[in-house]
C-alpha positions as CSV (number, residue, x, y, z in Angstrom):
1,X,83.2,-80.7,-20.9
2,X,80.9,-78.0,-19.4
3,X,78.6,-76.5,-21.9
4,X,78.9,-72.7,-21.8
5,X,75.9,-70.3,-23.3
6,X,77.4,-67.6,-25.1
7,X,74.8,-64.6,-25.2
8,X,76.7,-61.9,-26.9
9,X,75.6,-61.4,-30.7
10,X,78.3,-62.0,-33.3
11,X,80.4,-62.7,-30.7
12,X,82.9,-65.5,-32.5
13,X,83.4,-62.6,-35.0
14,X,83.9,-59.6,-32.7
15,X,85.7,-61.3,-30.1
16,X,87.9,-63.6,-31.4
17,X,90.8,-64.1,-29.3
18,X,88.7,-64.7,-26.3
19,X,86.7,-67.1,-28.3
20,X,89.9,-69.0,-29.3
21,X,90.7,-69.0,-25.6
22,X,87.7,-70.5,-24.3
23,X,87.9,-72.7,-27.5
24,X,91.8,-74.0,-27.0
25,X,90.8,-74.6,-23.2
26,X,88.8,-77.8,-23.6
27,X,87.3,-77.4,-21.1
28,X,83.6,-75.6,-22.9
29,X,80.8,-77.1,-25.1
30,X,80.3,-73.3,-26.3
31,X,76.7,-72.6,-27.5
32,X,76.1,-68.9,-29.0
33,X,72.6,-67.6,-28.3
34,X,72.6,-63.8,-29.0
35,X,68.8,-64.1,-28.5
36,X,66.7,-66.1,-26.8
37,X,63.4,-64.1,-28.2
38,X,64.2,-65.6,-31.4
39,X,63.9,-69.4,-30.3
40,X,60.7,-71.6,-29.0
41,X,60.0,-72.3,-25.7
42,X,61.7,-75.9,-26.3
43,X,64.5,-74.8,-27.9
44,X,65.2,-72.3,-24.9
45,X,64.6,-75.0,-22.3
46,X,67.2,-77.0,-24.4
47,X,69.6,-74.8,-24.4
48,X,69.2,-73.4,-20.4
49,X,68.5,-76.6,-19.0
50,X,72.1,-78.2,-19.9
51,X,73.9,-74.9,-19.4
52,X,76.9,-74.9,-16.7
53,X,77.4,-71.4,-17.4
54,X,76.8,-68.1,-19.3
55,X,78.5,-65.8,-20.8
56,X,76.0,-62.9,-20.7
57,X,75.7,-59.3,-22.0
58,X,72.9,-56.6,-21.8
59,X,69.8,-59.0,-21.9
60,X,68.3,-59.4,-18.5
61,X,68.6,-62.1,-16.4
62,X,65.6,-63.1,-13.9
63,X,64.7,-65.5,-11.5
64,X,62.2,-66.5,-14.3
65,X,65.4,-67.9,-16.9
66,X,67.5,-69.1,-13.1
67,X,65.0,-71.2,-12.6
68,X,65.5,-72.9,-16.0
69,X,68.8,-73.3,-15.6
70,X,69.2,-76.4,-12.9
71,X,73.0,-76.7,-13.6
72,X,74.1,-73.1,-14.2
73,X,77.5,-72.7,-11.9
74,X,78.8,-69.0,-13.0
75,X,77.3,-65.9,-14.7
76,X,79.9,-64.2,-16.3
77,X,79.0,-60.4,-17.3
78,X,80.7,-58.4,-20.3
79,X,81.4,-54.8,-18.6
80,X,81.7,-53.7,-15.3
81,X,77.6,-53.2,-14.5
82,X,75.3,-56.1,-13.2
83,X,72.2,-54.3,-12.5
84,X,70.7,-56.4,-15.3
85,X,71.2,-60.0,-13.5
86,X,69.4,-61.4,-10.2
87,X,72.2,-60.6,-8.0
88,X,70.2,-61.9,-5.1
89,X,68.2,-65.2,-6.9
90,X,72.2,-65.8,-8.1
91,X,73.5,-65.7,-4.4
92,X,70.4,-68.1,-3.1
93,X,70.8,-70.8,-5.7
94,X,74.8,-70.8,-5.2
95,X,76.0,-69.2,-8.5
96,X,79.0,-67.0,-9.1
97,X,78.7,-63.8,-10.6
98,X,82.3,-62.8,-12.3
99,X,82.2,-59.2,-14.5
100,X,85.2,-57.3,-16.5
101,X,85.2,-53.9,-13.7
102,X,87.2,-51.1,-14.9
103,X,87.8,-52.5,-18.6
104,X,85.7,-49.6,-20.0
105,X,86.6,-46.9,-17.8
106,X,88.5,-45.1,-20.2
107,X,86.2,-45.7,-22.8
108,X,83.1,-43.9,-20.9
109,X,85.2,-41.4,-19.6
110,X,86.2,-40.1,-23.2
111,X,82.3,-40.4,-24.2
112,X,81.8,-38.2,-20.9
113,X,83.8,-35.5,-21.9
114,X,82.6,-36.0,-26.0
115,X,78.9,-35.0,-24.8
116,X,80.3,-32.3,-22.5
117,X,81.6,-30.8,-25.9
118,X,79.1,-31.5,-28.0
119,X,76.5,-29.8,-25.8
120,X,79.0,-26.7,-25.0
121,X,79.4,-26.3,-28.7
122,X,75.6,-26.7,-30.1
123,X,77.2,-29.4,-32.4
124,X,73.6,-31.5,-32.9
125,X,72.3,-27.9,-34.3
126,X,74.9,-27.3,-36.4
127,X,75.4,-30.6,-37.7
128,X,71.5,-30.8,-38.8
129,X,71.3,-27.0,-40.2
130,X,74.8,-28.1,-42.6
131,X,73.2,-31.1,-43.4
132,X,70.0,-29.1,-45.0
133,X,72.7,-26.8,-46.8
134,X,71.7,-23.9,-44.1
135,X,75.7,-22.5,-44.1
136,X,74.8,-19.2,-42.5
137,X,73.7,-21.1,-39.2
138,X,75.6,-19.3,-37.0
139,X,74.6,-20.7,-33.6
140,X,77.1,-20.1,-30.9
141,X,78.9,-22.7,-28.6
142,X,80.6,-21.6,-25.2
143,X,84.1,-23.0,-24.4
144,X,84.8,-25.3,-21.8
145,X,87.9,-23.5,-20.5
146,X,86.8,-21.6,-17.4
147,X,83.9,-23.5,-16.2
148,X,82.9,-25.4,-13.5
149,X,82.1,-29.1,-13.8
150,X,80.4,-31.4,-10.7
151,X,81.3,-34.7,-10.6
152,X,79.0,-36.2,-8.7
153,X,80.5,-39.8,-7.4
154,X,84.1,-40.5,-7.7
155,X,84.8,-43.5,-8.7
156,X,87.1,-44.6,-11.3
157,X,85.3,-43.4,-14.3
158,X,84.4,-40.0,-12.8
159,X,88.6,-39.5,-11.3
160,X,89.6,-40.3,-15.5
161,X,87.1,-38.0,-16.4
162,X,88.8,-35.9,-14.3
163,X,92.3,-36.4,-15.6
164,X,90.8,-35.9,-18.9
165,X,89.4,-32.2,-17.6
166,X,92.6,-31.1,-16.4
167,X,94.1,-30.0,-20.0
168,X,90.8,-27.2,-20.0
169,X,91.5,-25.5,-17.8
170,X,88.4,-26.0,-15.8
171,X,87.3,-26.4,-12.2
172,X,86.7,-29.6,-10.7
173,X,84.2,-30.6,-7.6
174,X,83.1,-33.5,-6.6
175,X,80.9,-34.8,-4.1
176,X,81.6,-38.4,-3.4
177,X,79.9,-39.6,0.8
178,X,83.1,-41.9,0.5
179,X,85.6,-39.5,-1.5
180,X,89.2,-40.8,-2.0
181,X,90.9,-37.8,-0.2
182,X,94.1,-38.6,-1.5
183,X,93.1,-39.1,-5.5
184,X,91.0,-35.8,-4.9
185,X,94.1,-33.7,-3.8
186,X,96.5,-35.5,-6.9
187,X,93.3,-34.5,-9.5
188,X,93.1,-30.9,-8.1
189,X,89.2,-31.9,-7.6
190,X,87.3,-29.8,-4.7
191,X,85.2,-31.9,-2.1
192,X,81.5,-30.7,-1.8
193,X,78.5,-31.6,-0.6
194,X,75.4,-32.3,-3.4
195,X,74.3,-29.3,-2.7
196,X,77.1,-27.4,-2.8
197,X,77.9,-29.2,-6.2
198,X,74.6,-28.1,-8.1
199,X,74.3,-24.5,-6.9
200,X,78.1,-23.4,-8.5
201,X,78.4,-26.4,-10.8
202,X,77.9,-25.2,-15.1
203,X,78.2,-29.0,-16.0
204,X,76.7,-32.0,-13.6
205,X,78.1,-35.4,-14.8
206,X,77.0,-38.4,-13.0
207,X,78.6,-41.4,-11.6
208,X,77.3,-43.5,-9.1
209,X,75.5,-46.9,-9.4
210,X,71.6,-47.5,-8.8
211,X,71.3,-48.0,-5.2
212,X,67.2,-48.7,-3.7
213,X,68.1,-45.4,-2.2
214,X,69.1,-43.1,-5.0
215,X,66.6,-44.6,-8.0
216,X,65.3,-41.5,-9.2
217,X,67.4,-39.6,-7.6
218,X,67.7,-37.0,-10.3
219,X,64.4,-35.2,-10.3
220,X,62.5,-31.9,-10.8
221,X,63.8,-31.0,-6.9
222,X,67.5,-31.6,-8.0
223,X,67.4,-30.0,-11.5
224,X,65.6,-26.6,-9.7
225,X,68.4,-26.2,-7.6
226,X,71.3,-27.0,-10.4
227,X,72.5,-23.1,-11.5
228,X,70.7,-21.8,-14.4
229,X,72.1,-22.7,-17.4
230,X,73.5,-25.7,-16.5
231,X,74.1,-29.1,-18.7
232,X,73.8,-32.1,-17.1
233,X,75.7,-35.7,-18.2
234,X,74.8,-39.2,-18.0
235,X,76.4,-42.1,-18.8
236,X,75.9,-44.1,-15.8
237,X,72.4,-45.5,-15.1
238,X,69.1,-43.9,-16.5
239,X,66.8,-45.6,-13.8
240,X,68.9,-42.4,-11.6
241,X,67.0,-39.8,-13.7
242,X,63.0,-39.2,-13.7
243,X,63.1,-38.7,-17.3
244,X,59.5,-36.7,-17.6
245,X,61.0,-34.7,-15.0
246,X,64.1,-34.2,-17.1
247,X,61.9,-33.6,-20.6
248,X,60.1,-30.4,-18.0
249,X,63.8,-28.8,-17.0
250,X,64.5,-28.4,-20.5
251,X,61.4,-27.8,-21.9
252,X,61.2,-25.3,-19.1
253,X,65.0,-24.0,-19.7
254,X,65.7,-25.0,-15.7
255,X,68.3,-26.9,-17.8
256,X,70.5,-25.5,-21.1
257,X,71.1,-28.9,-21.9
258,X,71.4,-32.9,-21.2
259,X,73.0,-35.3,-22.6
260,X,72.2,-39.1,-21.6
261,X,74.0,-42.2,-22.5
262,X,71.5,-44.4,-20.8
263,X,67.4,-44.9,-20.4
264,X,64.9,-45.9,-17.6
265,X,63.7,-48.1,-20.1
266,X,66.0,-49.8,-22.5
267,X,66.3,-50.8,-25.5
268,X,65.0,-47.5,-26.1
269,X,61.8,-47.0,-27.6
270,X,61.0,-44.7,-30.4
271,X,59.2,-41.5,-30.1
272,X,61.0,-41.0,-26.7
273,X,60.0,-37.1,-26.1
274,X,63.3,-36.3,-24.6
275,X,64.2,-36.7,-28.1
276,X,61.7,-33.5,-29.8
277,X,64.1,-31.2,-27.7
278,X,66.6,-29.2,-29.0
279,X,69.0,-29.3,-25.9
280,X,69.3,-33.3,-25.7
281,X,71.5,-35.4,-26.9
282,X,71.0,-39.3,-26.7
283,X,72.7,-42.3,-27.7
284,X,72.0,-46.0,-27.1
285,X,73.9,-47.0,-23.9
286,X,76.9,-47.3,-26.0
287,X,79.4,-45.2,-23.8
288,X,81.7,-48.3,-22.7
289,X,82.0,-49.9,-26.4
290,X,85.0,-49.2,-27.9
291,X,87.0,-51.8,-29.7
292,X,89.4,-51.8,-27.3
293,X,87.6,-52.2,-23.9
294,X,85.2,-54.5,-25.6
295,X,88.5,-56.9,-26.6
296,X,89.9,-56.0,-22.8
297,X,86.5,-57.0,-21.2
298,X,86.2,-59.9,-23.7
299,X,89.4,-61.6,-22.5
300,X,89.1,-60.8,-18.8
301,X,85.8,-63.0,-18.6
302,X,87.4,-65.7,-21.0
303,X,90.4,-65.8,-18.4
304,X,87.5,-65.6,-15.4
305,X,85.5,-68.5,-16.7
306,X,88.9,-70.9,-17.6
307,X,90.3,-70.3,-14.2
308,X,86.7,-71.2,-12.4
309,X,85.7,-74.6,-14.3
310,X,89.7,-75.4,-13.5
311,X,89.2,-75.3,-9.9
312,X,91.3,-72.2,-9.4
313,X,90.2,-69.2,-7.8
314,X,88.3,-66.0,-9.3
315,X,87.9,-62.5,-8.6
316,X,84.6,-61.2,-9.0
C-alpha cells in the first residue's frame, strides 16, 4: 500500500465521497495531518519521511518539507492554483504535481460579481449602521446596469464572470495579450489594451496568475490612471496588488472602492490597515469554496491520485 498524507483539515468529514474513494481503492495508507505546526519535529519526520504522496491544500510547500520527504511520488493540490508548492524543487526531484483546474470557476466567478454588488450598493455601511439600530442611514448605492466593467485577463473565471454580467446590462472589455477572439465575440466582450481598460473602465476585476513579471503589478501607477471613481476586484492573487499602495488610492479617493478576496501575506493578519477604510471590503481567500466545487475538486484529485499509483495516466 502507498501511504498517502492527507493535509486538508476535517477532511474525512467534509469530503466524504472522495475519502471513501481513496479508501475503497486499496491502494492508500491514508494519514490526515491538517497541520503540521501542531506536531514535533519527530512526529513530522515520521509522518513525511514514509509519505508516497500528498494530498495538499493551502499550506505551503517548500524545498525545506521536499527534502523530508525521500519517497514522495505526486503532490496532489485541492483547487486550480499552485503558487503555494515548489513547482520547480517538485520538477528536479521527479514529482508529479496533479491540481482540480476549473472545479471552482463558477464558484469565484459568483463571488466576483457578489463584491461587485456589494461595493456598488454601500452594503458594508448599511449593514453596520442597521446593526447599531441607525434606520435613517440612508447611504446611496449606484446600479450596475449601464456601467463599464474591465476584465483584465480572460481566462475561464473572468469569460463566466462575463456570462454572469450579461443579464445587467453592462459593458464588457477585456484585455487579455492572448485573448480568445472567438469566446470574446460569443460574450459580447470588447478587446483593449491595459490602458485602454483602466482609463473607461467603472469596475477593474482581475484575473491573471502571478507571473515574476506581473508581481505587484497593481500599484500606485496603475490605480492613478484607473477613471476616477472606480472599484477595483480581486479574487485572484494578492501578491498582484502593492497593498500600501492600494490603502493610499482609497485613502486618497484615487479609488471609490476595492474589494479583495486575497492577501500578499496570508493567513491574514489582524490589524490589516486596508481594513480601517470605509471603501474595502475583505474576506479570507474564500472565493473558490463553495460546497459544491469543494466536493467537485475533492473527487477530481481522489480520481487523479487512484489512476497515478495504478500505473495509468494523469492529467495535470
Amino acid at each position: 500500500m502507498y501511504r498517502l498524507l492527507i493535509a486538508v483539515k476535517d477532511f474525512e468529514s467534509r469530503f466524504p465521497k472522495a475519502f471513501r474513494l481513496l479508501s475503497d481503492s486499496g491502494l492508500f495508507d491514508l494519514i490526515s495531518c491538517p497541520s503540521l505546526k501542531d506536531l514535533s519535529s519527530r512526529e513530522q519526520d515520521d509522518l513525511l519521511s514514509s509519505a508516497d504522496g500528498v494530498f495538499w491544500a493551502a499550506d505551503r510547500l517548500d524545498a525545506f518539507l521536499l527534502d523530508r520527504m525521500p519517497k514522495l511520488k505526486i503532490v496532489s493540490k485541492m483547487g486550480s492554483g499552485t503558487d503555494n508548492i515548489d513547482l520547480d524543487g517538485c520538477r528536479e526531484r521527479g514529482i508529479s504535481v496533479v491540481n482540480s483546474r476549473g472545479k471552482n470557476t463558477n464558484a469565484v466567478a459568483e463571488m466576483t460579481l457578489c463584491l461587485m454588488l456589494a461595493l456598488l450598493r454601500q452594503l458594508l455601511p448599511l449593514s453596520r449602521a442597521a446593526r447599531k439600530g441607525d434606520w435613517n442611514a440612508r447611504i446611496p448605492g449606484t446600479e450596475l446596469k449601464g456601467k463599464t466593467v474591465g476584465l483584465i485577463g480572460f481566462g475561464m473565471i473572468a469569460r463566466r464572470v462575463a456570462e454572469l454580467l450579461s443579464p445587467f446590462g453592462v459593458h464588457i472589455c477585456a484585455y487579455d495579450p492572448y485573448m480568445d477572439e472567438t469566446a470574446a465575440k460569443r460574450l459580447q466582450v470588447t478587446p483593449v489594451s491595459l490602458h485602454e481598460l483602466l482609463a473607461v473602465s467603472d469596475i477593474v476585476s482581475v484575473h491573471i496568475p502571478v507571473l515574476p513579471e506581473n508581481e505587484g503589478m497593481f500599484c500606485r501607477d496603475l490605480f492613478s490612471r484607473m477613471k476616477p471613481g472606480c472599484l477595483f476586484v480581486n479574487c485572484s492573487r494578492g501578491s498582484l496588488v502593492v497593498e500600501e499602495d492600494l490603502f493610499a488610492a482609497l485613502r486618497d479617493g484615487v479609488l471609490a472602492g476595492a474589494a479583495c478576496d486575497v492577501f500578499r501575506q496570508e493567513p491574514l493578519s489582524a490589524g490589516n490597515p486596508l481594513f480601517s477604510l470605509d471603501p474595502f471590503i475583505g474576506t479570507p481567500h474564500v472565493a473558490g469554496m463553495t460546497a459544491e466545487s469543494m466536493e467537485e475538486d475533492s473527487m477530481e484529485i481522489a480520481q487523479k491520485l487512484i489512476a497515478f499509483f495504478s500505473g495509468r495516466e494523469v492529467t495535470t
